[in-house]
C-alpha positions as CSV (number, residue, x, y, z in Angstrom):
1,X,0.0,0.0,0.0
2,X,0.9,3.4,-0.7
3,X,0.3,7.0,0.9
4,X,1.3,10.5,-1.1
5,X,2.4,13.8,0.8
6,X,1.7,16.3,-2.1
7,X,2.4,20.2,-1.3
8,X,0.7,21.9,-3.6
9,X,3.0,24.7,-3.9
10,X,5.6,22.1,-5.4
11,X,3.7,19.6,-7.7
12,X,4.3,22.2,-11.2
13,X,8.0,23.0,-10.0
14,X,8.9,19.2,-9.5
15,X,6.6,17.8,-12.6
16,X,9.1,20.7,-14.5
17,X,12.3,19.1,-13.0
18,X,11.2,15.2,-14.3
19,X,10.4,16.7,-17.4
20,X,14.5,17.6,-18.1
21,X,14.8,13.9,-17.8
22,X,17.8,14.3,-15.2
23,X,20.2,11.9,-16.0
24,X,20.7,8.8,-13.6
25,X,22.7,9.6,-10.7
26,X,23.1,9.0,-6.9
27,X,24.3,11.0,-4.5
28,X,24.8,10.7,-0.2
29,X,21.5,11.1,2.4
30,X,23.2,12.7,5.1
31,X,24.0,11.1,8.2
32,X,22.8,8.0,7.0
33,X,24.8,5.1,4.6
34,X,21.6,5.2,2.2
35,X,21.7,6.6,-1.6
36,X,19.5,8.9,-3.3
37,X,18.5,7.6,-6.5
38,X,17.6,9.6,-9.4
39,X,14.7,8.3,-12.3
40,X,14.8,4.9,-10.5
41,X,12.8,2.8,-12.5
42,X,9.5,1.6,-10.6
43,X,7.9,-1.3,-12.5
44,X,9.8,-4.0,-11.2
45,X,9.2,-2.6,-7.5
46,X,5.2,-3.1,-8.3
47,X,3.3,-6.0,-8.7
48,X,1.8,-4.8,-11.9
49,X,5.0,-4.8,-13.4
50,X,4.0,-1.3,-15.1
51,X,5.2,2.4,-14.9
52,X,7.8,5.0,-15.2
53,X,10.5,6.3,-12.7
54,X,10.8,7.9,-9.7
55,X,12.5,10.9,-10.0
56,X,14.3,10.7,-6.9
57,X,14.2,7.4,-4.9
58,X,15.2,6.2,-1.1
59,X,14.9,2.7,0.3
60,X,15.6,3.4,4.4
61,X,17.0,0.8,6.5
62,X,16.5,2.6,9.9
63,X,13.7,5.0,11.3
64,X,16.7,7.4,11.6
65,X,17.4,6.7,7.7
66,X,13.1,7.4,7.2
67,X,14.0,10.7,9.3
68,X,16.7,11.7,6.9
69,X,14.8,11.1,3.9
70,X,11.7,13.1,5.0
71,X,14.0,16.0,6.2
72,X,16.6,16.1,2.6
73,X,12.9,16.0,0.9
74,X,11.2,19.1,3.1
75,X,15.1,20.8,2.6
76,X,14.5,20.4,-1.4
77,X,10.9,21.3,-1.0
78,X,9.8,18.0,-3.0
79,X,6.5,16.2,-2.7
80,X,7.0,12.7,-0.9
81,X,5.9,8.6,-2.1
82,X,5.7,6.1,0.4
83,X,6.3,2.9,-1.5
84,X,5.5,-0.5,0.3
85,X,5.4,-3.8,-1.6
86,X,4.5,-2.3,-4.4
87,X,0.7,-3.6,-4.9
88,X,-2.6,-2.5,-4.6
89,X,-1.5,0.4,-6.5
90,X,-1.0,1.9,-10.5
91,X,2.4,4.1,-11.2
92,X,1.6,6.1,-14.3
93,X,4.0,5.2,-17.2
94,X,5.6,8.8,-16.7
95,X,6.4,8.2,-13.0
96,X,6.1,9.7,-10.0
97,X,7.8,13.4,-9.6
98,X,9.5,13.9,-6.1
99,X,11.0,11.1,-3.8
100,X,9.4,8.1,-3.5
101,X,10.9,6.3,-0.1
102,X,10.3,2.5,-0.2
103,X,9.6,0.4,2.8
104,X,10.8,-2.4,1.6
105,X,14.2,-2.9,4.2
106,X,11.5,-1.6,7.3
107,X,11.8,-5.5,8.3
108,X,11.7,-6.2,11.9
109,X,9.5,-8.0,14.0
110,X,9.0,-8.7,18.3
111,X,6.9,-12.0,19.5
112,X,5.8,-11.1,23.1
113,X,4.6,-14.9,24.5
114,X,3.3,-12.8,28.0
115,X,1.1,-11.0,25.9
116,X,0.4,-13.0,22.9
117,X,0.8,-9.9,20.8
118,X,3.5,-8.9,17.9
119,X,5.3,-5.9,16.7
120,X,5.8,-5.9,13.4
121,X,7.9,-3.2,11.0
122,X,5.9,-1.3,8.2
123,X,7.5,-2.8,5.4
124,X,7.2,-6.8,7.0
125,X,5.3,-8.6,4.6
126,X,1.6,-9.4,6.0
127,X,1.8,-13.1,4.4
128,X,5.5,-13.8,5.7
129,X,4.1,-12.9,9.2
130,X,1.2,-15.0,9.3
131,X,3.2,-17.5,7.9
132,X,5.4,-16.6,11.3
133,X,2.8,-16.7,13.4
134,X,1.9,-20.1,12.0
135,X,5.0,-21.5,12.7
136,X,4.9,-20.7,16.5
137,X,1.3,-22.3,16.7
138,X,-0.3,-18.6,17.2
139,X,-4.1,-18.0,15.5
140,X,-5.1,-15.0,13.9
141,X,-3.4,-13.9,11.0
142,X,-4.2,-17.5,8.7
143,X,-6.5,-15.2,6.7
144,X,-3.4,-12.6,6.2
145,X,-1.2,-15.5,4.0
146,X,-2.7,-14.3,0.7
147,X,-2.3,-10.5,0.8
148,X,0.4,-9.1,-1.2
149,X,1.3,-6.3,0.7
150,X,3.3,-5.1,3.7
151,X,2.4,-4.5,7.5
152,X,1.8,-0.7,6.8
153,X,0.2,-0.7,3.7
154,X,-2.4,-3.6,5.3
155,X,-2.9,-1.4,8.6
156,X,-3.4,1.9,6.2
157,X,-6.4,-0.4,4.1
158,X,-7.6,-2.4,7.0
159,X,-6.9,-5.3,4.3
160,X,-8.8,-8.0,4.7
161,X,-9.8,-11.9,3.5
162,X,-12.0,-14.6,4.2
163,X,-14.4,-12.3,6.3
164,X,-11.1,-11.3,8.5
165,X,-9.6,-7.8,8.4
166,X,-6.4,-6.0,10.4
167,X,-9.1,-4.5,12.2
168,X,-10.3,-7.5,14.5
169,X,-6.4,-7.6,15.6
170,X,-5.1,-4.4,15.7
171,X,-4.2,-3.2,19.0
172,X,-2.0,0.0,18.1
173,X,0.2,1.7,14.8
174,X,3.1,3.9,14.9
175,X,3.0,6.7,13.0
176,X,5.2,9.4,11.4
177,X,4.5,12.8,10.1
178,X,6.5,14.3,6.8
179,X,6.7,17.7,8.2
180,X,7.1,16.7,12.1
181,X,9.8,14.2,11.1
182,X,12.0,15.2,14.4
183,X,9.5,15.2,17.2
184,X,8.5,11.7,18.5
185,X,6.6,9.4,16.8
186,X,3.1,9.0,17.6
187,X,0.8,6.1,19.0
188,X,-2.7,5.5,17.5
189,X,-5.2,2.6,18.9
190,X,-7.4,1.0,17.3
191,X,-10.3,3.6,17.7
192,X,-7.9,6.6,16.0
193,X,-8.3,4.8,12.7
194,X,-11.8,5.5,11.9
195,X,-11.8,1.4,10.4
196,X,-14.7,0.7,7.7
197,X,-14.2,-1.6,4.7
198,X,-11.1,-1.2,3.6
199,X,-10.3,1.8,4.6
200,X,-9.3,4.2,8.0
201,X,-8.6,7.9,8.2
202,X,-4.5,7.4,7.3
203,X,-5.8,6.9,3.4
204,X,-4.9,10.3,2.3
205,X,-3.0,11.3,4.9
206,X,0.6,12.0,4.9
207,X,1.9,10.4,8.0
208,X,3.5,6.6,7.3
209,X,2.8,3.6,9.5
210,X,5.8,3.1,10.8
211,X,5.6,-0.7,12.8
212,X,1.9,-1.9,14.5
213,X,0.8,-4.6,17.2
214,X,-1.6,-7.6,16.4
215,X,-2.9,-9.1,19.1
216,X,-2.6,-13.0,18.5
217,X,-4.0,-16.1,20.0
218,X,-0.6,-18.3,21.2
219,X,-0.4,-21.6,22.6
220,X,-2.5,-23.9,19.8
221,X,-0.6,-26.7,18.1
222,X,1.4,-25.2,15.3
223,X,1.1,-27.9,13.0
224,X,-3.0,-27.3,13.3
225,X,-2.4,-23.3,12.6
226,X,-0.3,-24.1,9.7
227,X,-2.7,-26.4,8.3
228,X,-5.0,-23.9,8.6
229,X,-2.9,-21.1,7.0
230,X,-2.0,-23.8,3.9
231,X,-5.8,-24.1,3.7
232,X,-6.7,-20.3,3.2
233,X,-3.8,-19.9,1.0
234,X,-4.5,-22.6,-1.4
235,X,-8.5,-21.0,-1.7
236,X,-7.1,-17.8,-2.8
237,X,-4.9,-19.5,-5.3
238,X,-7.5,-21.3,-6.7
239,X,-10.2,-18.7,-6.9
240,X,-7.6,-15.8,-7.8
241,X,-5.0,-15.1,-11.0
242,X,-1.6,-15.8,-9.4
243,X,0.3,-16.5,-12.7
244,X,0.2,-12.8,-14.2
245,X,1.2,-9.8,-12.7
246,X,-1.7,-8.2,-11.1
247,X,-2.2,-5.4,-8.2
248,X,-5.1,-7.9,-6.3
249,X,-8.7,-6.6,-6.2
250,X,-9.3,-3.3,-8.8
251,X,-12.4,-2.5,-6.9
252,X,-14.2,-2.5,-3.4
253,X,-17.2,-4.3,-3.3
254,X,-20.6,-2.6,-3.1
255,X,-23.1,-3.1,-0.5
256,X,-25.1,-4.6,-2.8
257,X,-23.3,-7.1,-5.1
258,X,-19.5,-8.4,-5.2
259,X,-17.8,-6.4,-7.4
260,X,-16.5,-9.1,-9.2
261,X,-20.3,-10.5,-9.8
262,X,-21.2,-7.5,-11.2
263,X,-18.4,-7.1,-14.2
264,X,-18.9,-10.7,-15.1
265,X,-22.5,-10.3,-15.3
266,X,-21.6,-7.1,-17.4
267,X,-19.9,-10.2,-19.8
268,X,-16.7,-8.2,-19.3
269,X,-14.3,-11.7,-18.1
270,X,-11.4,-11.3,-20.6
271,X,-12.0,-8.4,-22.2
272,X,-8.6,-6.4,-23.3
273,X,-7.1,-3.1,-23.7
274,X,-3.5,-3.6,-25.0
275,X,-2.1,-6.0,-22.7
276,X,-4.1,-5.1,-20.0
277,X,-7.2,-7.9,-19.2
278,X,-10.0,-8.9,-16.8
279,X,-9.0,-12.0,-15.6
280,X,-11.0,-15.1,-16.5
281,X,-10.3,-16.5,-13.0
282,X,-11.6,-14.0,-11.3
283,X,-13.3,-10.6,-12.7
284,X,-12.1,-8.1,-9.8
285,X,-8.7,-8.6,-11.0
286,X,-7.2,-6.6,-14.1
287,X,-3.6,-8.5,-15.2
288,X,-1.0,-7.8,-17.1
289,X,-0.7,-10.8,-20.2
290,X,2.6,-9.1,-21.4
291,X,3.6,-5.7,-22.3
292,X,0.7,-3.8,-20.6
293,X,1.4,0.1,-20.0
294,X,0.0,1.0,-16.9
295,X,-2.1,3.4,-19.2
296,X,-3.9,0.2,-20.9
297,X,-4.6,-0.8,-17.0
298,X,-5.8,2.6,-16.6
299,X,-8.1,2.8,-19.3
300,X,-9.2,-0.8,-18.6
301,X,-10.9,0.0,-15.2
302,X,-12.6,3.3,-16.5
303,X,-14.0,1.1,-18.9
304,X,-15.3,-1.6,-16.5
305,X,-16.5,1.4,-14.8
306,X,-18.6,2.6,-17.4
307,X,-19.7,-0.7,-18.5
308,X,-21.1,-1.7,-14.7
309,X,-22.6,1.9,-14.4
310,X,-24.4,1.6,-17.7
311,X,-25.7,-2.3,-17.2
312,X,-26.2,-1.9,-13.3
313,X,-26.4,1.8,-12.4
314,X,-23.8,1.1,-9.5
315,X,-20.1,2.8,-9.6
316,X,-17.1,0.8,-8.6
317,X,-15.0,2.7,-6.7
318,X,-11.7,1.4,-7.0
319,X,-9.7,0.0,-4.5
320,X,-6.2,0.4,-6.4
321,X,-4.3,3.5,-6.0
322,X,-3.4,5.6,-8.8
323,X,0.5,7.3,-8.6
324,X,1.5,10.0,-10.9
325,X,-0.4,11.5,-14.0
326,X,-2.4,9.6,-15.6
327,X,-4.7,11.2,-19.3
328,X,-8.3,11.9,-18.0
329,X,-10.6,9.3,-19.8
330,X,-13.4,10.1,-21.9
C-alpha cells in the first residue's frame, strides 16, 4: 500500500524538473549510509509490473534513515511517495515526480509470548508474518497469507480476506508525520483509525505507519495453525490469477453485489485493452498478459467502470491507488 504527501506549492515545480529527464545519478542522504537515486525505474518494485520512474528514490534501512529522507525532501521542497510492496496500487507510465521512499528494508519483527501480541515493522510482509505466526502455533493472522502487501500498507487499508480484516487484531500503529519528522513518533489505537471496509482515516493522509501490534492467539498446536494457514492460502490461489502480474482486487465491493459479480454479469471476463485484461479466474482482478502500459490498466478500469454503471447503475469505486499523472478518460 501506498500513501502520497503532495504540497501543492511544489507539484508544477517538481513535474518541470522530471520533465528535463535528469540523467541517472546518486548521490549521499546525510547522516545516513543510504543513496539517493535519481529516475529509478519503478515497475519491477510493483506487482503490476507497469510504470515509469521515480524521480528521486530512497529505500531506508532505519527509522533514523526514514527521518533523513523526509527532512533532505522538506530541505528540497519536493512532494514525498511512500512505497511499500508495491501492490494495490497503479504508477503512471511517466512516474512519480519527487521522492518516492520505499519500505521495503523496514523488516523487523518482536513475538511477546506474555502477551500474545506482535510488533511488526511497516515494510514486513503481511503473508511472511502469518506465515510466522503459524510457525509458532499462534491463530489469527491465517486469513493474512494471501495479501500481497506489507504490514503498513495492510494497517493503512484495513486489508482483509475470508471475512477477517487488520481490524479484529489491531491493538496500536506507529506513526510518522513528513513535516514533524523530528518530534516523536506518535501512537494511535485501534479507535484513532476510523476502520470501515477497507479503509481508515490514514488513506490520504501524509503520515507513514511506521511498525503496529496484532494481538494473536498463542499456545495452539502449530502444526493445526499451519494447516489452517496452507488451507486459506490454497482457496485464494484457486479462486484468484496468481500467474500474471496483477495489483489484487481493482475495486471494493458494493453493498449490494461483489464487485466481481457484477463485471462478469456485465460479460466483461477477458475483455482487453492492450495487454491489459480482466482476468478469467476472477473478474475483480485486471492483469498484465505481457507488455501492458499502466495506461492500458488505466483505461481498462474506466472502462469496467462505465460498462457496470451503464448495465447496473452502481459505480465501482476502486480499491487500487493511482500514482503519478495519468490522461483523464473520456
Amino acid at each position: 500500500m501506498t500513501l502520497s504527501y503532495n504540497p501543492p506549492s511544489v507539484i508544477n515545480a517538481s513535474t518541470s524538473r522530471q520533465a528535463e529527464q535528469v540523467k541517472p545519478r546518486a548521490i549521499d542522504l546525510p547522516g545516513t549510509d543510504c543513496l539517493i537515486k535519481s529516475q529509478v525505474p519503478l515497475a519491477g518494485l510493483t506487482s503490476y509490473r507497469v510504470g515509469g520512474p521515480a524521480e528521486w528514490y530512497i529505500a531506508p534501512r532505519s527509522l533514523e534513515d526514514l527521518q533523513a529522507g523526509f527532512e533532505w525532501a522538506n530541505s528540497q521542497n519536493l512532494p514525498i511517495t511512500l512505497l511499500g510492496a508495491g501492490s494495490n496500487l497503479l504508477v503512471s507510465d511517466n512516474g512519480i515526480p519527487g521522492l518516492v521512499i520505499s519500505t521495503r528494508y523496514l523488516r523487523q519483527t518482536k513475538f511477546d509470548a506474555e502477551t500474545g501480541q506482535v510488533t511488526a515493522s511497516a515494510g514486513e510482509p503481511i503473508a511472511r508474518l502469518a506465515w510466522q505466526a503459524a510457525e509458532r502455533g499462534w491463530q489469527g493472522m491465517e486469513w493474512a497469507v494471501g495479501i500481497p502487501g506489507t504490514v503498513g500498507g495492510s494497517v493503512v487499508m484495513n486489508a482483509g480476506a475470508h471475512k477477517f480484516c487488520i481490524a479484529d487484531i489491531l491493538v496500536k500503529t506507529q506513526v510518522l508525520s513528513p513535516k514533524n519528522f523530528s518530534n516523536s513518533f506518535e501512537d494511535l489505537s485501534l479507535n484513532d483509525l476510523g476502520y470501515s471496509y477497507r479503509t481508515s482515516i490514514l488513506q490520504g493522509d501524509p503520515r507513514l505507519v511506521t511498525q503496529a501490534t496484532f494481538q494473536l492467539r498463542p499456545g495452539a498446536d502449530p502444526a493445526e495453525v499451519i494447516a489452517a494457514t496452507q488451507r486459506d492460502l490454497e482457496q485464494r490461489r484457486n479462486t484468484q490469477p496468481y500467474n500474471l502480474p496483477s495489483c489484487g482486487s481493482v475495486f471494493r465491493n458494493p453493498k449490494s453485489h461483489h464487485a466481481a459479480w457484477l463485471i462478469e454479469q456485465t460479460g466483461l471476463k477477458g475483455y482487453q485493452i492492450g495487454g491489459a485484461q480482466v482476468a478469467q479466474r476472477h473478474a475483480n482482478f485486471i492483469v498484465n498478459c505481457g507488455g501492458a502500459t499502466a495506461n492500458d490498466i488505466f483505461a481498462l478500469i474506466h472502462y469496467i467502470q462505465k460498462q457496470v454503471q451503464e448495465h447496473w447503475s452502481i459505480y465501482l469505486k476502486p480499491e487500487v491507488r493511482f500514482l503519478g499523472e495519468f490522461q483523464p478518460m473520456k
